[in-house]
C-alpha positions in Angstrom: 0.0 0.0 0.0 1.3 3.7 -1.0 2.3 5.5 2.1 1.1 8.8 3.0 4.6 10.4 2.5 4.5 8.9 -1.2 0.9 10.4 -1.4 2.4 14.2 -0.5 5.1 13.6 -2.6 2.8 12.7 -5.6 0.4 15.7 -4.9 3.3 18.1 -4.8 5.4 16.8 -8.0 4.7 16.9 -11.3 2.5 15.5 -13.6 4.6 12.8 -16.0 4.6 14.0 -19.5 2.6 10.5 -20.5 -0.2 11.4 -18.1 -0.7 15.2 -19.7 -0.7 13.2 -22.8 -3.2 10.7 -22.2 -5.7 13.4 -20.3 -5.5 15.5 -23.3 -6.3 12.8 -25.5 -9.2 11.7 -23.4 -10.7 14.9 -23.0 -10.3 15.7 -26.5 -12.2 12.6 -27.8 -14.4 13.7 -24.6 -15.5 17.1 -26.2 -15.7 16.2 -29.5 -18.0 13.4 -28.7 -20.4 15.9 -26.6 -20.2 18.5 -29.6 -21.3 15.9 -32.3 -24.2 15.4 -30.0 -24.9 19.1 -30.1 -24.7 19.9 -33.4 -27.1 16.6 -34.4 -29.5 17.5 -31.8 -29.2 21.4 -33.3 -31.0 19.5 -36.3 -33.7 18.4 -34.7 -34.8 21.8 -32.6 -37.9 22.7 -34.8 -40.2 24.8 -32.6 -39.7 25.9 -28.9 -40.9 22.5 -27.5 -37.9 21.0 -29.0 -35.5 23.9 -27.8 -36.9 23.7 -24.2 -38.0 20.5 -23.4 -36.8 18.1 -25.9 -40.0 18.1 -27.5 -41.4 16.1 -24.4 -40.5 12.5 -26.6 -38.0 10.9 -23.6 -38.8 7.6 -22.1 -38.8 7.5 -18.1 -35.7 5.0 -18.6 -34.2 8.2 -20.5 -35.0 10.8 -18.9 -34.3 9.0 -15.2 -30.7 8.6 -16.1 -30.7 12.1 -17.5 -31.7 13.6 -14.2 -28.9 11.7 -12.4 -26.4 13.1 -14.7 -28.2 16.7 -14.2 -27.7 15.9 -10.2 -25.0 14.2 -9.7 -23.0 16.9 -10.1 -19.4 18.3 -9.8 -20.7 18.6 -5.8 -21.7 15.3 -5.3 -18.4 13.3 -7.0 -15.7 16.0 -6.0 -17.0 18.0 -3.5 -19.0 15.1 -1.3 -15.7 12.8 -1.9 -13.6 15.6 -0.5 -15.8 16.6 2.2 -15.9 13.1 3.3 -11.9 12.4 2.7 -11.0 15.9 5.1 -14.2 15.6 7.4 -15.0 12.2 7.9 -18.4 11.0 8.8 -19.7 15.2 8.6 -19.2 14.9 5.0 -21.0 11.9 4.3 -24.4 13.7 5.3 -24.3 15.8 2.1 -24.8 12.2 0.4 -27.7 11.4 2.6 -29.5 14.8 2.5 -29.2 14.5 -1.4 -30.9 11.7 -1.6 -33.7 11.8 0.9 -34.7 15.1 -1.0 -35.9 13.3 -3.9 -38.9 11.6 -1.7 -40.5 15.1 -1.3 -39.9 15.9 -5.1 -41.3 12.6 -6.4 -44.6 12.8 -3.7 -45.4 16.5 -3.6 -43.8 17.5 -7.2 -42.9 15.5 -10.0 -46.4 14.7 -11.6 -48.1 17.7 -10.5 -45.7 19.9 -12.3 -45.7 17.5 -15.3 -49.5 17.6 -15.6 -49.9 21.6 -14.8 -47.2 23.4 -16.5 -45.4 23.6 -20.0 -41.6 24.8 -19.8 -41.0 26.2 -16.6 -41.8 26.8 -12.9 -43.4 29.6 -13.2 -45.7 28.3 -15.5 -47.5 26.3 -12.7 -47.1 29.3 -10.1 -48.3 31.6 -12.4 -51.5 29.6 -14.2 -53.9 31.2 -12.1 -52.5 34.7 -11.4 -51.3 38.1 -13.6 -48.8 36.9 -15.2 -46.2 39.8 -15.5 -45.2 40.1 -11.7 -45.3 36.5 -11.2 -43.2 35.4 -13.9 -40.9 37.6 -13.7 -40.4 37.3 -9.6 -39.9 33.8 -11.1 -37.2 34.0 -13.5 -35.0 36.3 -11.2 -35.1 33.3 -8.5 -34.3 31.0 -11.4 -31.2 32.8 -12.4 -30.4 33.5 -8.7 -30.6 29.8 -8.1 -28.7 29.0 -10.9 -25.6 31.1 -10.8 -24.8 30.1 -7.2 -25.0 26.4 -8.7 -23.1 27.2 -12.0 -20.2 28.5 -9.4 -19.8 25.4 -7.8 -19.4 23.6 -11.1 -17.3 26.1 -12.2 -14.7 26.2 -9.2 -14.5 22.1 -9.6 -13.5 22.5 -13.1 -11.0 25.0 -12.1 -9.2 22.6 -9.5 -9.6 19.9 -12.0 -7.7 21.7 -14.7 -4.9 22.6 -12.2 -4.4 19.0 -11.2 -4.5 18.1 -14.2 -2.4 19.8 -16.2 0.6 18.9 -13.0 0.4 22.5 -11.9 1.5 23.3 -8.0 1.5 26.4 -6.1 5.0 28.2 -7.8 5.3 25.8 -10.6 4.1 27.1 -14.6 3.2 24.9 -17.3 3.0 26.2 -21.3 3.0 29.5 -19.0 0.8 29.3 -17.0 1.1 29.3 -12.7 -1.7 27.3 -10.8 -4.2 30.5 -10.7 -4.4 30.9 -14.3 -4.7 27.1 -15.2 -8.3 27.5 -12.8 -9.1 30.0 -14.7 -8.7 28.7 -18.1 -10.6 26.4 -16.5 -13.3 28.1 -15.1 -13.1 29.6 -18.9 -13.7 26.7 -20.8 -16.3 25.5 -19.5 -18.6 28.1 -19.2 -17.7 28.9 -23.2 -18.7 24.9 -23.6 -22.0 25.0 -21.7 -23.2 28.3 -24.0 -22.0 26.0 -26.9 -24.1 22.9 -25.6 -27.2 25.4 -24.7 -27.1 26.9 -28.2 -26.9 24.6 -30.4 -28.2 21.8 -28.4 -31.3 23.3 -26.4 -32.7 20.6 -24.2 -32.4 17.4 -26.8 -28.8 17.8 -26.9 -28.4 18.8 -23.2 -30.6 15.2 -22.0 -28.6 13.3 -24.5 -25.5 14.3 -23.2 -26.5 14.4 -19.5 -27.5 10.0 -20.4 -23.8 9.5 -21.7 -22.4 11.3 -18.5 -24.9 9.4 -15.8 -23.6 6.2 -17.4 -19.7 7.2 -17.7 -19.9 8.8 -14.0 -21.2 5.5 -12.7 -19.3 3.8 -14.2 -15.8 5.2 -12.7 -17.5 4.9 -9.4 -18.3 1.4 -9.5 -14.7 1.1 -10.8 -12.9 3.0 -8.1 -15.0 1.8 -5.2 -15.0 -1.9 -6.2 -10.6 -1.3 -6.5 -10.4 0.8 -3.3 -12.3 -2.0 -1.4 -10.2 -5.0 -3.5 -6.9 -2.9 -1.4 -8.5 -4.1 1.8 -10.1 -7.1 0.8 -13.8 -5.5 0.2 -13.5 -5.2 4.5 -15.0 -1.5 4.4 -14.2 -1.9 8.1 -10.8 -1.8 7.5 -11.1 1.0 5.3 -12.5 3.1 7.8 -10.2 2.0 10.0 -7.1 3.1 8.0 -9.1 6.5 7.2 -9.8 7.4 10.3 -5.7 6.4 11.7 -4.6 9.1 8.6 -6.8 11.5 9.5 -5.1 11.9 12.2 -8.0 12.8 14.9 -8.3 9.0 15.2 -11.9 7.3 15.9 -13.5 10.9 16.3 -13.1 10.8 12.3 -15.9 8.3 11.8 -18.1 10.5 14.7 -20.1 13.7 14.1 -18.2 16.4 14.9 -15.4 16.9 13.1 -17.2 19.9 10.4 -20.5 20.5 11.8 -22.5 20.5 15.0 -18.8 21.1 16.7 -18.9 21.2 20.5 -16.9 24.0 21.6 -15.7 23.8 25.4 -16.3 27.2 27.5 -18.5 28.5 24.4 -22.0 27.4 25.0 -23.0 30.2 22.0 -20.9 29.0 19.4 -21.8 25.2 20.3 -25.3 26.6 19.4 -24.9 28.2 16.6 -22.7 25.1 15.4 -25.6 22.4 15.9 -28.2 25.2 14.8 -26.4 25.6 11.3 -26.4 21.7 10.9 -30.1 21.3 11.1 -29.9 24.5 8.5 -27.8 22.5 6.1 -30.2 19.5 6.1 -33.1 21.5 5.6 -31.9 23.1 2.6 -30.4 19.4 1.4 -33.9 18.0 1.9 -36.5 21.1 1.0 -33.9 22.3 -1.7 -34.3 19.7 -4.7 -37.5 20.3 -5.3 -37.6 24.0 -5.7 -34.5 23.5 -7.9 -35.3 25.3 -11.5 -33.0 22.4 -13.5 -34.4 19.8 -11.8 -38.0 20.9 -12.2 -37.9 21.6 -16.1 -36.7 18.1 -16.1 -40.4 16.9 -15.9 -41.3 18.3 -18.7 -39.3 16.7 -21.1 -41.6 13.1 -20.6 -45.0 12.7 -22.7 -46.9 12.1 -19.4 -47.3 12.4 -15.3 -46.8 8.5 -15.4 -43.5 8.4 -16.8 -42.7 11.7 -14.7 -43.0 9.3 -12.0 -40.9 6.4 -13.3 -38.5 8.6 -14.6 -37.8 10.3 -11.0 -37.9 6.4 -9.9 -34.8 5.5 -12.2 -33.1 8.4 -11.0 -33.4 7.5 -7.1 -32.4 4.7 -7.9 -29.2 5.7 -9.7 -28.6 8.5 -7.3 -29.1 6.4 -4.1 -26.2 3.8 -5.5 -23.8 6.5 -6.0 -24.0 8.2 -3.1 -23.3 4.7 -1.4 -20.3 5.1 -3.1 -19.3 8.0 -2.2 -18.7 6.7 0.8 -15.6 4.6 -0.1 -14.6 7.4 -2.1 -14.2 9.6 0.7 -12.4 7.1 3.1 -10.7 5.8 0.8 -8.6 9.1 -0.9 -8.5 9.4 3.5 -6.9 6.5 4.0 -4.7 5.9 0.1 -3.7 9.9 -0.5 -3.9 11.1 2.6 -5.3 14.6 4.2 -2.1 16.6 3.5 -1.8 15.1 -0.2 -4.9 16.6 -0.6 -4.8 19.6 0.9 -1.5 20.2 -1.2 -3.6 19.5 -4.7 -6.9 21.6 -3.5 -7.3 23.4 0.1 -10.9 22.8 -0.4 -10.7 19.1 -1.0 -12.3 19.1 -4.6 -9.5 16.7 -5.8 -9.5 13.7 -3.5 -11.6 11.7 -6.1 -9.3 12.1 -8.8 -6.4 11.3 -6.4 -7.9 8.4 -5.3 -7.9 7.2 -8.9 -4.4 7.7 -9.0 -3.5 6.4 -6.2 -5.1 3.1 -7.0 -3.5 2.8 -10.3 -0.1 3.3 -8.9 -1.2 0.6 -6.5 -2.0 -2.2 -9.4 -0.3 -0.8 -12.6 2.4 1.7 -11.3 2.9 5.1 -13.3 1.0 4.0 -16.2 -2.1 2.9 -14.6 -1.9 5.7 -12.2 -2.0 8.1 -15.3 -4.4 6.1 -17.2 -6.7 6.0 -14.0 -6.3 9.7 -13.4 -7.1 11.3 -17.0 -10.5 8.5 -17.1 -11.6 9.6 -13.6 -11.0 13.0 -14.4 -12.4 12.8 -17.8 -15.8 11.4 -15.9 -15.3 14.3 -13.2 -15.1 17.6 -16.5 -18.1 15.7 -17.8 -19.9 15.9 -15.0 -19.3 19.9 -15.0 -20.0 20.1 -17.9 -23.7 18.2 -18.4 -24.8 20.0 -15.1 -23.6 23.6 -15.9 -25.8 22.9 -19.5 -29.0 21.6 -17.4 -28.9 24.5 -15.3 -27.7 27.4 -18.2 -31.2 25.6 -20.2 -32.8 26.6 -17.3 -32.0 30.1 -17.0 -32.1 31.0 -20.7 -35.5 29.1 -21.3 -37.1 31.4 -18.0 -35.8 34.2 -19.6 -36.7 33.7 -23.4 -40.5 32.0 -22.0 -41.4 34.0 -18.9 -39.9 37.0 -19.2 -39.1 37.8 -22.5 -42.5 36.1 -24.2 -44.9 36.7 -21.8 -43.8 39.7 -19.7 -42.2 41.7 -22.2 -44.2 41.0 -25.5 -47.9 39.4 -23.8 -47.3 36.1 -24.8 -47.3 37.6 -28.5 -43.3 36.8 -29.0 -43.3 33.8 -32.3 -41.5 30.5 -31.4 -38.1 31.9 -33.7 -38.3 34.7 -31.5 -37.9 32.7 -28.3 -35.5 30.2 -29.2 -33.4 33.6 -30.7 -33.6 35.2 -26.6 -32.9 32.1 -25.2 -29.7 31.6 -26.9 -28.5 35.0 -26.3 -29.5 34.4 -22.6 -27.4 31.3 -22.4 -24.5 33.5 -23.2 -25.2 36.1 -20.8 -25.5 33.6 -18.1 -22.3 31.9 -19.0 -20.6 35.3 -18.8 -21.9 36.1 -15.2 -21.4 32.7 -13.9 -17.4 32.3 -14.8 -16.7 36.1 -13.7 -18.5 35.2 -10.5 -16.7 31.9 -9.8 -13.3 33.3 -10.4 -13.8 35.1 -7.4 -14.8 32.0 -5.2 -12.1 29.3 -6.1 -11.7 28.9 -2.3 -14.7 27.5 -1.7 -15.7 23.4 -1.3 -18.5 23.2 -4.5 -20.6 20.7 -2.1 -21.1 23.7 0.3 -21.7 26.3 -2.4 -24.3 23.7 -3.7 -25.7 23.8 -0.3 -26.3 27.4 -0.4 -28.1 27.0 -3.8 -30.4 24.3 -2.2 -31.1 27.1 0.5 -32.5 29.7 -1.8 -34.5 27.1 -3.8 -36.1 25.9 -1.0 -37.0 29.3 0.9 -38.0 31.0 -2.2 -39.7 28.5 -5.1 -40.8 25.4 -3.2 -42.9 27.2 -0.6 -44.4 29.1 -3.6 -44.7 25.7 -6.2 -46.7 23.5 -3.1 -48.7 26.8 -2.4 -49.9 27.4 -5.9 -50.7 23.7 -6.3 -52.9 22.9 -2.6 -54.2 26.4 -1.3 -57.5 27.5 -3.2 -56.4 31.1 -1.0 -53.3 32.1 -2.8 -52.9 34.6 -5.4 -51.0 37.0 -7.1 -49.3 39.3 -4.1 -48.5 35.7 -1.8 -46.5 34.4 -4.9 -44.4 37.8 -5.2 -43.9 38.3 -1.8 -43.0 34.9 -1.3 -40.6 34.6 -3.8 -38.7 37.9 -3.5 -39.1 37.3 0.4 -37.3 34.0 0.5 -35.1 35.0 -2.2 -34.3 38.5 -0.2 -33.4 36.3 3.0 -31.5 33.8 2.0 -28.9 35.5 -0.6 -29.0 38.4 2.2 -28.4 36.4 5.1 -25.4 34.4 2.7 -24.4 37.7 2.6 -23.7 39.0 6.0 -22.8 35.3 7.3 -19.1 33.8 7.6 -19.8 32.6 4.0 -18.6 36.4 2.5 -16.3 37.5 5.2 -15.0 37.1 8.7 -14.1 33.4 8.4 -10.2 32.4 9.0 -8.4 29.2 9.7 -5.5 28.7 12.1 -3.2 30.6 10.1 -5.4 33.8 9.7 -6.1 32.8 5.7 -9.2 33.6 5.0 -11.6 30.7 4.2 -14.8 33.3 3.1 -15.0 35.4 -0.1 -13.7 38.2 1.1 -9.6 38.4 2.3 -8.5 38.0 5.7 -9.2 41.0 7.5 -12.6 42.5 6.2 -15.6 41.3 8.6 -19.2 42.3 8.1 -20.7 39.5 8.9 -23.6 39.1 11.4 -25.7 36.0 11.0 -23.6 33.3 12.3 -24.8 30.5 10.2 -23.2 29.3 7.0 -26.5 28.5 5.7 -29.3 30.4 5.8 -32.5 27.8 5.3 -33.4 27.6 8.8 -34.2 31.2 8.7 -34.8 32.5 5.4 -36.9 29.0 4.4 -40.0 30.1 7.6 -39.6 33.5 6.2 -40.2 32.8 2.6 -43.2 30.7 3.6 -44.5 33.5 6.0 -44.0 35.6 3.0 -46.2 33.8 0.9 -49.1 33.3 3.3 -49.0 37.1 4.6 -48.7 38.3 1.2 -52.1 36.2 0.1 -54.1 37.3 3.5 -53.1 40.8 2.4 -54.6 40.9 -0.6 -58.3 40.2 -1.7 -57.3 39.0 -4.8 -58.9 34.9 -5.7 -59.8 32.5 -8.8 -61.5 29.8 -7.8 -62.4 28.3 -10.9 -59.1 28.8 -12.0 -57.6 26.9 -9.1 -60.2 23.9 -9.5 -58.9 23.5 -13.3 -55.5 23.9 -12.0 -56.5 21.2 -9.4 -57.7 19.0 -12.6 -55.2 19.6 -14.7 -52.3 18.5 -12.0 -54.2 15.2 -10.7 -55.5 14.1 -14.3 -53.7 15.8 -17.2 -56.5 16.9 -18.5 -55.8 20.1 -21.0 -52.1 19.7 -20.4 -50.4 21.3 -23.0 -47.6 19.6 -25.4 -48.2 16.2 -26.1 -45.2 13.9 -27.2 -43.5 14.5 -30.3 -44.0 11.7 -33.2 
């Protein structure tokens, strides 16, 4: 077995010339694979249908592995496998929050939305309300939602490149030091996703996301079933050896070690600590199901019925995975090492692609271990990229449909005209997002996930169950409740240790801001404990304040989510 003190040296040498060569080689077969399936799905985009949701023709086999490739994202193999490699049995309840989320989208979401709406969210929110402030409270929540998302893809495929490519702190390769090599990074793939979204629209985008849900499981079957063959598929020995290199011992596989920390002499801060725990699950376990990429996912099935079995096939996929991630974790712990992968990635975003290293230089030596490393990684870019497309689809399609068609132009915009915006939204979106996450390469991508998950759930899902089960609600709860849950989580992720104020023990910063600036005042990392109540209190004050009701709109609403009855866009033939 490769000591720890061979793992630190691998982490801070360089990358062999025949590994640089081999990555390259698989990520350029890679990308041109993915853009052959863009430009022949551009050839099949003949009306808006097609461009948003894949002109509804997906099977629920299809469209179930296309939602675990759109969900299983660069959070859930880099930043769950690091979380659980640096933090032990603490990182391992990102896996389980992840999954248990999907029970409330598949009871109180997935065939409702299918039946009620066409392309979006907001076209169930806003069915029996004025449209103009509805939709377009709606599509700034999307886009808020789904730039905090695209930055945790983003910084992943920053770190990735870095390792790649060989490049340490103080070492250059084709000119470039570590910082720029994230960069061109973070660069590349938000120029591919516009590609993807352009060309592609939502046919392209599912096809793509299949390829990467079947690639991604398969590297993890491979690494876990390997990592376990070291230790003679004993997982307790695994844990064992993870938890002796961790070096805090048994208290490794114990809570403690990231969140619900007990601190002695600080009964606040022990508070605050277990309090921003039960914060994180909430938003794990609320989250999903107010998520805008997740949501248009529904739409892309001819019916409520293979809605269902699609969201089926994707538990399914999801829950095996995040099994896995559970060796993953212990076992870049116990094969690389903490300090190996500190060295590669402070934030621990590299321990999966380590791990496949490590195990190839185990079995194969150099060859393996570069062989291992450019597939793993290859499955890891992929990952980025099928995600930051499902999410980019989303934005551009609530911009070109909600606000564009039907705020803008009544609902008089053509179909040309629609697919025209939402292309040239798909650009603008890419530009924001890989400005933003240059700024926050700092940051573990399963955490800024987290905080995603947070602002879906405090301000769409109280506002998506509301529309669909209280006759009551109107117009003014909708706004209020979105821009209220909206306002309080990204404010209180604002003024939190998220932004600023945050240090380790050698006064680095470990928040957006540098070392030094400190404006923070809500003490939890994340915000859904507060700002989920006070979207929901939004909603319901918002509705009692105003006199505003439909009822025979909400009873064919009610008939049109339980039966499909008049739901629009039946499958393509």
């Amino acid at each position: 077995m490769t000591t720890l003190a061979h793992s630190v040296e691998l982490a801070q040498g360089t990358t062999s010339a025949q590994s640089r060569v081999i990555t390259i080689l698989l990520f350029s077969v890679l990308i041109a694979t993915t853009l052959g399936v863009t430009i022949w799905a551009s050839r099949q985009i003949k009306s808006a249908t097609d461009f948003h949701s894949g002109g509804r023709g997906f099977t629920g086999i299809q469209n179930g592995f296309a939602i675990a490739g759109d969900y299983m994202s660069a959070a859930s193999f880099l930043g769950i496998a690091g979380m659980i490699a640096l933090f032990g049995y603490d990182g391992f309840l990102y896996s389980v929050g992840f999954l248990v989320a999907w029970l409330v989208a598949l009871l109180l979401v997935a065939e409702l939305l299918r039946n009620s709406g066409r392309y979006t969210m907001a076209d169930v929110v806003s069915y029996r309300m004025r449209q103009t402030p509805v939709r377009t409270a709606a599509s700034v929540s999307t886009l808020t939602v789904s730039i905090f998302y695209l930055l945790a893809q983003m910084v992943g495929a920053g770190a990735l490149i870095a390792m790649l490519l060989g490049i340490r702190p103080g070492e250059t390769f084709l000119g470039m030091s570590a910082e720029t090599a994230k960069i061109v990074g973070i660069i590349t793939v938000g120029l591919l996703m516009v590609i993807y979204v352009t060309f592609g629209g939502m046919t392209g985008t599912t096809w793509v996301q299949i390829g990467q849900a079947i690639m991604l499981m398969a590297g993890a079957v491979l690494l876990t079933v390997l990592a376990l063959s070291i230790y003679g598929f004993n997982l307790g020995s695994l844990m064992n050896d993870a938890a002796e290199a961790s070096g805090v011992g048994q208290a490794f596989l114990e809570p403690g070690q990231r969140y619900g920390v007990e601190v002695a002499g600080d009964a606040w801060q022990t508070m605050v600590n277990k309090l921003d725990l039960i914060s994180l699950g909430m938003a794990l376990v609320l989250g999903t199901a107010g998520l805008p990429h997740i949501l248009i996912r529904f739409y892309t099935v001819p019916d409520s019925k293979t809605a269902r079995k699609s969201v089926n096939w994707g538990i399914g996929l999801i829950g095996t995975f995040y099994l896995m991630t559970l060796v993953l974790g212990f076992g870049a712990a116990a094969l690389v090492g903490k300090d190996a992968i500190t060295a590669q990635d402070a934030a621990g975003n590299t321990a999966a692609p380590q791990l496949a290293e490590e195990i190839g230089l185990h079995f194969g030596g150099d060859t393996l271990g570069a062989v291992m490393l450019a597939f793993i990684a290859a499955v890891a870019f992929a990952t980025i990229l099928t995600t930051v497309a499902g999410l980019t689809i989303a934005s551009s399609s609530s911009l070109a449909h909600d606000f564009y068609n039907n705020v803008l132009r009544k609902g008089e915009a053509t179909e040309r005209e629609e697919i025209k915006v939402a292309r040239f939204s798909a650009a603008g979106v890419g530009v924001v997002a890989i400005v933003l996450a240059i700024f926050a390469q700092n940051l573990n991508v399963a955490f800024l996930v987290a905080l995603a998950f947070a602002i879906a759930a405090s301000a769409n899902l109280p506002v998506v169950l509301l529309s669909l089960f209280w006759k009551r609600f109107n117009t003014a709860g909708a706004v209020a409740g979105i821009y209220g849950g909206l306002v309080a989580a990204v404010g209180l992720v604002f003024f939190s240790p998220v932004v600023s104020g945050k240090v380790n023990a050698d006064g680095e910063s470990l928040s957006l801001f540098p070392a030094g600036v400190d404006f923070a005042w809500f003490p939890l990392e994340n915000p859904a404990l507060v700002s989920v109540p006070i979207g929901l209190a939004c909603a319901i004050v918002g509705t009692l304040a105003s006199r505003e009701r439909d009822l025979d709109k909400f009873a064919e609403l009610q008939v049109r989510a339980l039966t499909g009855a008049g739901a629009e866009g039946a499958a393509k033939h």
